[in-house]
TORZA-77920 format. One record per atom (N, C-alpha, C): residue number from 1; chain; x, y, z; atom name. Coordinates in steps of 0.02 Angstrom, whole numbers. Layout:
N
  seq  mol    east   north      up  atom
  NUM    A       X       Y       Z    CA
...
//
This chain:
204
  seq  mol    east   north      up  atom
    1    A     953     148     328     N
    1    A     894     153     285    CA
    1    A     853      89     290     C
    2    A     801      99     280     N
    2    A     748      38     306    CA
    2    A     706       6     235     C
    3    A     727      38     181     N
    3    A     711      -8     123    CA
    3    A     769     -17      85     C
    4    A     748     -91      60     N
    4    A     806    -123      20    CA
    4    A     781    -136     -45     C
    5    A     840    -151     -87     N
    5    A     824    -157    -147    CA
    5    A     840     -88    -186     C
    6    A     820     -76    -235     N
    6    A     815      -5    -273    CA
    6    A     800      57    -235     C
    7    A     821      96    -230     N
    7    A     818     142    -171    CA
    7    A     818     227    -210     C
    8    A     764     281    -200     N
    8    A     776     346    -214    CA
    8    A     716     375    -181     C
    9    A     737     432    -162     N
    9    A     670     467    -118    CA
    9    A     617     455    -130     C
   10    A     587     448    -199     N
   10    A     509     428    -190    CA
   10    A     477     375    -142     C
   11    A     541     324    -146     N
   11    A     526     240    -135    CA
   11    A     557     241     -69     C
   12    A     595     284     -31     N
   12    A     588     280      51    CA
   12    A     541     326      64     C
   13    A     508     397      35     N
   13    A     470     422      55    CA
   13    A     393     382      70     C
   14    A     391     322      11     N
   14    A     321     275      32    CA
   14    A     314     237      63     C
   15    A     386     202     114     N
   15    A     394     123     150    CA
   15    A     447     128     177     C
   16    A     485     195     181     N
   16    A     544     161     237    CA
   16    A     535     182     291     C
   17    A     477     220     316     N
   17    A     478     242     382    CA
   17    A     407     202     406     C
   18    A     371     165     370     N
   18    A     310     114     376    CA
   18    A     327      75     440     C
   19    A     297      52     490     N
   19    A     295      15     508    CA
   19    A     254     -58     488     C
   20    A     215     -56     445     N
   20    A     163     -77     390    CA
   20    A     217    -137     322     C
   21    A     222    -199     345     N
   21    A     262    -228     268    CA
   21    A     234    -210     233     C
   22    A     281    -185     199     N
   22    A     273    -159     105    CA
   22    A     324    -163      55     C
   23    A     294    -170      -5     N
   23    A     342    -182     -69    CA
   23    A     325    -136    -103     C
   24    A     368    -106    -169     N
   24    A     341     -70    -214    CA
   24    A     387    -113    -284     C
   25    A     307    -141    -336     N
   25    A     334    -157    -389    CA
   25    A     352    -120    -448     C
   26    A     388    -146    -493     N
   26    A     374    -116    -571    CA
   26    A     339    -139    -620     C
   27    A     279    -112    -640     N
   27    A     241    -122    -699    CA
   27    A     268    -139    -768     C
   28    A     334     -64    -766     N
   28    A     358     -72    -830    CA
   28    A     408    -136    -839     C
   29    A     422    -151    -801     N
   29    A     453    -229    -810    CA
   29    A     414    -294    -804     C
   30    A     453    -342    -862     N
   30    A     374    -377    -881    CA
   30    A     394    -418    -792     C
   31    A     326    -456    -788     N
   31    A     288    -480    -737    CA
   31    A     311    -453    -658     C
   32    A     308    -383    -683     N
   32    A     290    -334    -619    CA
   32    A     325    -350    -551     C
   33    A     395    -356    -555     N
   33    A     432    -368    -503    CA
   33    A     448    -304    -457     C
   34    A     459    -340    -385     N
   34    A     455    -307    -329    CA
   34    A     545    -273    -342     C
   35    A     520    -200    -327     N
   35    A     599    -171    -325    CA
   35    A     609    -136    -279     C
   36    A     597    -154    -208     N
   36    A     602    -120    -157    CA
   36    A     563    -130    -104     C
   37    A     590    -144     -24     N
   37    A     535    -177      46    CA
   37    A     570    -157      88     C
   38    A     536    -157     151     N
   38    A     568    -120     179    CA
   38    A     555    -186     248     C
   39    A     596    -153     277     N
   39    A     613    -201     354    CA
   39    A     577    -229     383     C
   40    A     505    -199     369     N
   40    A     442    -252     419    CA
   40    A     428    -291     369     C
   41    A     440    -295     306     N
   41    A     403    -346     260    CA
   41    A     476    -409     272     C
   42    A     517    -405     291     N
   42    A     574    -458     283    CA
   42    A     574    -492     363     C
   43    A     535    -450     408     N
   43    A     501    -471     477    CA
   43    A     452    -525     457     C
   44    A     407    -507     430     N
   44    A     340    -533     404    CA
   44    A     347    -609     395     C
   45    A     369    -593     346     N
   45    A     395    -632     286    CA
   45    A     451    -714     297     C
   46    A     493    -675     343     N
   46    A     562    -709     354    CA
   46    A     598    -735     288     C
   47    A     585    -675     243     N
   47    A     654    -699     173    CA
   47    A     688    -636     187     C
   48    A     740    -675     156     N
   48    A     792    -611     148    CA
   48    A     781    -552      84     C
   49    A     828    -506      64     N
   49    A     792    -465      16    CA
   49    A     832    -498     -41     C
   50    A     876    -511     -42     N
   50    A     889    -549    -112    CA
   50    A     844    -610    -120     C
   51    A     822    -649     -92     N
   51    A     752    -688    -109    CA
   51    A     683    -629    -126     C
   52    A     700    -588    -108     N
   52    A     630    -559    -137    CA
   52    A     634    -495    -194     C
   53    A     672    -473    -196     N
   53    A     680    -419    -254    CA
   53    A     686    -456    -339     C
   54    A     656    -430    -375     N
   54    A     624    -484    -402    CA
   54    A     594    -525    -461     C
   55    A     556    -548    -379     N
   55    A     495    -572    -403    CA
   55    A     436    -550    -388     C
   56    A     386    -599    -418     N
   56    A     346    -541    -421    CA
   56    A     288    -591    -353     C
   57    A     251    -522    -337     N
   57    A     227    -527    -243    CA
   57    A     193    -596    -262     C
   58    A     154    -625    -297     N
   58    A     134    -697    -282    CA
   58    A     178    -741    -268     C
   59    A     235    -731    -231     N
   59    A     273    -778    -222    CA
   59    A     243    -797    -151     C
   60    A     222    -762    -107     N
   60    A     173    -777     -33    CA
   60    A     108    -835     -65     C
   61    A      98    -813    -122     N
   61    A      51    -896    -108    CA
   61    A      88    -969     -98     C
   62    A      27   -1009     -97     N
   62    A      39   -1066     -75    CA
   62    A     -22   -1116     -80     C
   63    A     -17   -1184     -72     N
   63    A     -54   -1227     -92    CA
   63    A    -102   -1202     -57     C
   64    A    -145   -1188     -15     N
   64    A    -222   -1164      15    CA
   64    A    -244   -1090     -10     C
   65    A    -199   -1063     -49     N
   65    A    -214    -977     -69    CA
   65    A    -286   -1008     -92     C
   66    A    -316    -940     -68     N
   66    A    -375    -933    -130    CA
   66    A    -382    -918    -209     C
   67    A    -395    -951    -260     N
   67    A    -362    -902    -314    CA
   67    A    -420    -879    -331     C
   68    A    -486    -847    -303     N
   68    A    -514    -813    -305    CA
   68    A    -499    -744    -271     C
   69    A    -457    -758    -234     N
   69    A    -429    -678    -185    CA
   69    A    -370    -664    -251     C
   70    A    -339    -708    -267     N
   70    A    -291    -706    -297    CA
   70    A    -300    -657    -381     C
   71    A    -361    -702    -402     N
   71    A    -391    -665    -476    CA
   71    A    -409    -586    -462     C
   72    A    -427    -569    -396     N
   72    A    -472    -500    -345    CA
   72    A    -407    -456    -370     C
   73    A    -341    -480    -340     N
   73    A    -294    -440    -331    CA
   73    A    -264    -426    -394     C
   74    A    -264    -477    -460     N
   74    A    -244    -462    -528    CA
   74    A    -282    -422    -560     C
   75    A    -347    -430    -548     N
   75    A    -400    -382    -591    CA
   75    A    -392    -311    -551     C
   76    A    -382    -307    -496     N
   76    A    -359    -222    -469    CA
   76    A    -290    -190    -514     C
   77    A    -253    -236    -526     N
   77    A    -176    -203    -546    CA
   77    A    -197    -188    -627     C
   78    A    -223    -237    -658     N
   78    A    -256    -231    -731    CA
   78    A    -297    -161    -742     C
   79    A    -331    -154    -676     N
   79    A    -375    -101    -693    CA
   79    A    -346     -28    -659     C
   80    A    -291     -30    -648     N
   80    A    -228      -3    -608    CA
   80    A    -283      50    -551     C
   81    A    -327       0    -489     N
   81    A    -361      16    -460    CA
   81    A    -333     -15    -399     C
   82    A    -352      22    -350     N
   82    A    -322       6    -274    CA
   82    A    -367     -53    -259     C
   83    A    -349    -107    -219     N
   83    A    -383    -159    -213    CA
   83    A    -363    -210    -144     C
   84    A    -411    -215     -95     N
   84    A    -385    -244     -26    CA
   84    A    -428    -333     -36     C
   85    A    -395    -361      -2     N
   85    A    -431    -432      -6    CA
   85    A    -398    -448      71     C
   86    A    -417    -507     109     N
   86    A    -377    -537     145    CA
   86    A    -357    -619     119     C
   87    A    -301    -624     143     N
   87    A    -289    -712      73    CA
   87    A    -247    -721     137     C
   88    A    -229    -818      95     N
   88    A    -192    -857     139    CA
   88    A    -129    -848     104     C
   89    A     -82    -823     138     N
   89    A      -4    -847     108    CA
   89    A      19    -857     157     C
   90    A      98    -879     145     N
   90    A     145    -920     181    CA
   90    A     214    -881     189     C
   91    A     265    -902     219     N
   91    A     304    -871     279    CA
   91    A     360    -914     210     C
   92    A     429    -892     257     N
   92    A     462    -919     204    CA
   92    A     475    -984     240     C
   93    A     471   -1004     304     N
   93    A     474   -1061     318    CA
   93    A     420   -1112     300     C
   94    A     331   -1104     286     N
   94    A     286   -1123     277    CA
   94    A     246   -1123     322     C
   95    A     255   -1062     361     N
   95    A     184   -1068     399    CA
   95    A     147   -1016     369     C
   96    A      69   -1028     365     N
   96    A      14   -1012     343    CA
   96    A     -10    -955     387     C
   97    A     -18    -872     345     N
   97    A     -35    -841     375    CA
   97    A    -114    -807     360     C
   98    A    -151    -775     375     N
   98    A    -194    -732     378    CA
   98    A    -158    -664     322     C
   99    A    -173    -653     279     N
   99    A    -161    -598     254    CA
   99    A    -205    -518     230     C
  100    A    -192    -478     265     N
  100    A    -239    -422     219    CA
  100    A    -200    -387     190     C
  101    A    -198    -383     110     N
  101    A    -135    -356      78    CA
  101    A    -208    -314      23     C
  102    A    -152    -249      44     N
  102    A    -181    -190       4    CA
  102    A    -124    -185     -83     C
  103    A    -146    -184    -117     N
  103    A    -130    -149    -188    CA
  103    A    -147     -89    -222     C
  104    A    -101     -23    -231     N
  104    A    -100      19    -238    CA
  104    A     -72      42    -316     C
  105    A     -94      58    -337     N
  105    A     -56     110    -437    CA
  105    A     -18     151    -391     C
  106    A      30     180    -405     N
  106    A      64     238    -427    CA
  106    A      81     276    -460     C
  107    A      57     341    -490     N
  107    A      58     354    -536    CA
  107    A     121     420    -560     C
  108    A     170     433    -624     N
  108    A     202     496    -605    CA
  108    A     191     568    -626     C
  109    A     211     591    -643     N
  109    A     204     666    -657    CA
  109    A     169     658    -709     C
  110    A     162     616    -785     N
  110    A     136     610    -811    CA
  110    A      70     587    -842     C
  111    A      62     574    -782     N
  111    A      -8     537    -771    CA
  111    A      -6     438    -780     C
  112    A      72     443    -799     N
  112    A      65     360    -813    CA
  112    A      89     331    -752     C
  113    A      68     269    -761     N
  113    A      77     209    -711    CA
  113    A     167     204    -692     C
  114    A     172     210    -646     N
  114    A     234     201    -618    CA
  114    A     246     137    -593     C
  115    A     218     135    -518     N
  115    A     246      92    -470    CA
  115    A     163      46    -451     C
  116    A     181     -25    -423     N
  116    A     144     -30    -369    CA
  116    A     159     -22    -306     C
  117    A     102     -16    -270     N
  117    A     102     -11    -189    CA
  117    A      90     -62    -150     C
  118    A     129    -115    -130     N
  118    A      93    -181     -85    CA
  118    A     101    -164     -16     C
  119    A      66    -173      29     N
  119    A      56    -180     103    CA
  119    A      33    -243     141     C
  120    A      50    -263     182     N
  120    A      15    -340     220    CA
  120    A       3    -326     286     C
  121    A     -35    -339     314     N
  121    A     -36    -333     366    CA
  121    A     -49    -400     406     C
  122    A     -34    -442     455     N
  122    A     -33    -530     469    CA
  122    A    -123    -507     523     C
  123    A    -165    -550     505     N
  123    A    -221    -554     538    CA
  123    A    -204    -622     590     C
  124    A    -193    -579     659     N
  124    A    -178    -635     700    CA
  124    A    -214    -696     730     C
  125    A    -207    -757     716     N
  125    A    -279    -786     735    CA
  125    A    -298    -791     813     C
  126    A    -267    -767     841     N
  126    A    -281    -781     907    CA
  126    A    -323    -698     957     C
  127    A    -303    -675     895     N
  127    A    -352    -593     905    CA
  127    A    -364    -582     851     C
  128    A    -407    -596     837     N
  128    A    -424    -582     737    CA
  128    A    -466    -501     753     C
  129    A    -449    -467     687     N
  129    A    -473    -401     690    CA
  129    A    -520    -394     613     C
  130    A    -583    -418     624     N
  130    A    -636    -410     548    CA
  130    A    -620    -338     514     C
  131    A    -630    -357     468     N
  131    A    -609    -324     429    CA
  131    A    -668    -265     410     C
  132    A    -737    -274     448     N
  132    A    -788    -229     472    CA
  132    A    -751    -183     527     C
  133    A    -709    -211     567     N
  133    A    -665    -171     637    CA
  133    A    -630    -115     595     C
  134    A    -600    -152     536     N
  134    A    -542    -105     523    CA
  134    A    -555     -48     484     C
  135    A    -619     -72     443     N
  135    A    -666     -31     393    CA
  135    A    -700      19     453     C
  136    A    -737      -1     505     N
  136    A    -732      68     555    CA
  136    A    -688     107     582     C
  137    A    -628      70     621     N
  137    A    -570      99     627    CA
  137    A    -538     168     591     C
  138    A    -553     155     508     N
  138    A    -535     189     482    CA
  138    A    -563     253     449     C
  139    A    -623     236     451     N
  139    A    -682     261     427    CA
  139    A    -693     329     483     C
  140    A    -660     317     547     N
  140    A    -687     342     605    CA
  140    A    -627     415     583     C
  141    A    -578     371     591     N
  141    A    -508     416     573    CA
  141    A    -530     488     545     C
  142    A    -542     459     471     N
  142    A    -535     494     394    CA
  142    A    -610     556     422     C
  143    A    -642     530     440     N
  143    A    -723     578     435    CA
  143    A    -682     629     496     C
  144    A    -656     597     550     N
  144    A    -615     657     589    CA
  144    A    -544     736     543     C
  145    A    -543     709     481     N
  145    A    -525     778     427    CA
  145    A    -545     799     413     C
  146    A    -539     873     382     N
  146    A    -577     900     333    CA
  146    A    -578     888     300     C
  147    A    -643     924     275     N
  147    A    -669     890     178    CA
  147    A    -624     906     158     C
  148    A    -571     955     139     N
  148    A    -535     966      84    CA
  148    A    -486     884      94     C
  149    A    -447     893     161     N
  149    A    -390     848     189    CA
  149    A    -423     767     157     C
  150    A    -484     757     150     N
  150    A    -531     680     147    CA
  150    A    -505     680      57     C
  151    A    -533     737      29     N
  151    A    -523     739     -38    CA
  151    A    -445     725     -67     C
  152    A    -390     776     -30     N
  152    A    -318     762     -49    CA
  152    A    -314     693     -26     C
  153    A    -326     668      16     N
  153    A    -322     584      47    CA
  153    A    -358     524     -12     C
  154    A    -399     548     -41     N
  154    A    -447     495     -72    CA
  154    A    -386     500    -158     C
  155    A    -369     555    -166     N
  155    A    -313     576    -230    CA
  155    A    -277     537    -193     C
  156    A    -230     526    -144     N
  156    A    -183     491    -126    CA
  156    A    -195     422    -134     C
  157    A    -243     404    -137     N
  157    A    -268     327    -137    CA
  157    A    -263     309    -194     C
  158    A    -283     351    -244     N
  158    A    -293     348    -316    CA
  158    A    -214     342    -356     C
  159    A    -174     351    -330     N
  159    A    -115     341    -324    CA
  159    A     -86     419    -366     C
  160    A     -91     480    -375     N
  160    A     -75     548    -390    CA
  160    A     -22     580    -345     C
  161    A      10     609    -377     N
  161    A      63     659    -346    CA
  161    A      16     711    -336     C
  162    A      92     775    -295     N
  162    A      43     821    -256    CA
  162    A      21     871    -328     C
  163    A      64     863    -382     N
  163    A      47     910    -444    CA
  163    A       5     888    -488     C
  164    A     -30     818    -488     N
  164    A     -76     795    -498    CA
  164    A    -137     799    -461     C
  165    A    -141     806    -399     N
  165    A    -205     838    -358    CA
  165    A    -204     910    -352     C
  166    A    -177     950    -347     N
  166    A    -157    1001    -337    CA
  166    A    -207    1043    -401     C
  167    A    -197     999    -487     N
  167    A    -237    1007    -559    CA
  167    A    -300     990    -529     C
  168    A    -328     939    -508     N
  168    A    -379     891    -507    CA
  168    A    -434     925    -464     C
  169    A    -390     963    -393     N
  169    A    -431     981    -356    CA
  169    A    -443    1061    -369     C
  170    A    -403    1104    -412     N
  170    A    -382    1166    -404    CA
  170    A    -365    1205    -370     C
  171    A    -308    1161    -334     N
  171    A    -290    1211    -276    CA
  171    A    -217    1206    -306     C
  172    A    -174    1259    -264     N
  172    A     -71    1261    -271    CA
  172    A     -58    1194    -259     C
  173    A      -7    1178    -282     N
  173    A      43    1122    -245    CA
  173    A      51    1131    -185     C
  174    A      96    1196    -170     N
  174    A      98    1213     -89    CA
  174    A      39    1195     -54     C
  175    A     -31    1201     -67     N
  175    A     -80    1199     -29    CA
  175    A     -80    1116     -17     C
  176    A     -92    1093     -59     N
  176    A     -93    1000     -53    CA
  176    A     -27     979     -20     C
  177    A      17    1005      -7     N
  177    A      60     987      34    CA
  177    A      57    1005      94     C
  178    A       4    1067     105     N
  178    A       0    1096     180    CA
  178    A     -65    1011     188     C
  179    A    -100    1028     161     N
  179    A    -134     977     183    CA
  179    A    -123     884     200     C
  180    A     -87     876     142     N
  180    A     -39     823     142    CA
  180    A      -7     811     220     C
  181    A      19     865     227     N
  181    A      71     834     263    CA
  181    A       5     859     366     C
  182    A     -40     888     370     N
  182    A     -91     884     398    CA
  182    A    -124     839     403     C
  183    A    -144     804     365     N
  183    A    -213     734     372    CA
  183    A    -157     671     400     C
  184    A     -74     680     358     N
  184    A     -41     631     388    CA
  184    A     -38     615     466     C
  185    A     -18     700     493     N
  185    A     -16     692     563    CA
  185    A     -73     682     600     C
  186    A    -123     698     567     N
  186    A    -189     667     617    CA
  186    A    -197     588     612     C
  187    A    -181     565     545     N
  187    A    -194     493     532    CA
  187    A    -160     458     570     C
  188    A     -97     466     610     N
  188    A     -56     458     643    CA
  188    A      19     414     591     C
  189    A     -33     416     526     N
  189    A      39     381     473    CA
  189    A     100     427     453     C
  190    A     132     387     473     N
  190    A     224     391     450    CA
  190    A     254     382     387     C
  191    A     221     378     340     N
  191    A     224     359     289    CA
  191    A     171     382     230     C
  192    A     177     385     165     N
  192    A     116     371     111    CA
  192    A      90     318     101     C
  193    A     115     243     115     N
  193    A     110     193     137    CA
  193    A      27     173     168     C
  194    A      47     213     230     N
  194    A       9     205     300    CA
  194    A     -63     230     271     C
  195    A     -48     309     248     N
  195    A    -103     335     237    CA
  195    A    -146     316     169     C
  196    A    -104     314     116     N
  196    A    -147     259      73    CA
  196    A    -193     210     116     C
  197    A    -165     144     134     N
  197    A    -201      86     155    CA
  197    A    -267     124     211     C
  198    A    -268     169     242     N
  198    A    -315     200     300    CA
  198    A    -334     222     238     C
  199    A    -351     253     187     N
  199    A    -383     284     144    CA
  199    A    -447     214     116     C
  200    A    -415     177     114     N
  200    A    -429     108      51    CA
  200    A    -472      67     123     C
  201    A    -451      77     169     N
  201    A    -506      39     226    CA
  201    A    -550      47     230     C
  202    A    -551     153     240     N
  202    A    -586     175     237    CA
  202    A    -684     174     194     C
  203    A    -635     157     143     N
  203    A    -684     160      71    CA
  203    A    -698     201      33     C
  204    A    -612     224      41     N
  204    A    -642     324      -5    CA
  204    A    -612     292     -55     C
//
C-alpha cells in the first residue's frame, strides 16, 4: 500500500495510486494535522512518515517562505475553498524548493467538512514550468470533456462525493460514476488526487 499513516478506502482511493505528493489532513482535529501521504510525498520531502503524520503541512516552510503565499493558503482552508499558490519550502535536509501546492476541502455525505487535500508538485529550476504552461496544459485537457464530465469534474474540485453531485447536478449516482470514472481516464489521472489538482489548474 502506498499511503501511510491512517489508512481506509476513501484515503487510498485519493493518494495511494497518485503519482502527485500528497497529504490528507484533519480539520476536526485542532490544528489540522496530516493523517495520511503517500510515497511520492516522503520522495519529495525526504522525511519519514512518523516525522510527518501529525503535523500540520506548514512544517515545509522555512526562513525564505513567503508568508504572503502562506496567509493565500490559510484563507483557502478558512474559507474551506480549493486554493493553488506556488511557495518556497524546504526538504527535510534544507534544501529550498520551488513549490506548487494545491489545497483541497473534502467534504462527506453530509455535506460537512471532512478532510483536507494537499498536493506539491517540485517546480524544477532548471526547467521551470509557469504556471500560465500549466494553467494551459490543463485547461486544454478539461475543454477536451464533455460538458456534463467538466461539470462532475468542477463538483470534484469543490470537494463533493458522487451522492452529493449526483443531488447538485440531478443526475443517478450510477450516472456520476459512469462519468467519474470517464473524465478520469481521459485526464489520464490515477487518482482523485490527480484529477482534482487538473481541475483547480484548470480554473473550473
Amino acid at each position: 500500500m502506498d499511503v501511510v499513516g491512517r489508512s481506509n478506502e476513501k484515503l487510498d482511493a485519493l493518494i495511494a495510486n497518485s503519482p502527485i505528493a500528497s497529504v490528507i489532513s484533519d480539520p476536526r482535529q485542532s490544528g489540522n494535522p496530516i493523517i495520511a501521504c503517500n510515497a511520492a510525498f516522503l520522495e519529495l520531502t525526504g522525511y519519514a512518515e512518523h516525522e510527518i503524520i501529525g503535523r500540520n503541512c506548514k512544517f515545509l516552510a522555512g526562513p525564505a517562505t513567503e508568508p504572503w503565499l502562506t496567509d493565500t493558503i490559510s484563507n483557502g482552508v478558512q474559507r474551506h475553498a480549493p486554493v493553488m499558490v506556488e511557495i518556497l519550502n524546504y526538504k527535510r535536509d534544507g534544501t529550498p524548493f520551488r513549490n506548487a501546492v494545491l489545497v483541497a476541502p473534502l467534504f462527506d455525505e453530509d455535506g460537512e467538512l471532512e478532510f483536507f487535500l494537499g498536493s506539491q508538485v517540485e517546480i524544477e529550476p532548471s526547467a521551470p514550468v509557469s504556471y500560465e504552461s500549466r494553467h494551459a496544459a490543463a485547461a486544454t485537457a478539461v475543454k477536451a470533456l464533455s460538458r456534463r464530465q467538466r461539470e462532475v469534474l468542477a463538483e470534484m474540485a469543490l470537494g463533493h462525493l458522487n451522492k452529493q453531485i449526483a443531488f447538485r447536478l440531478g443526475l443517478s449516482e450510477q450516472t456520476v460514476k459512469m462519468h467519474r470514472a470517464l473524465l478520469m481516464e481521459r485526464l489520464g489521472a490515477a487518482s482523485t488526487a490527480e484529477a482534482i489538482r487538473i481541475a483547480v489548474e484548470a480554473g473550473l
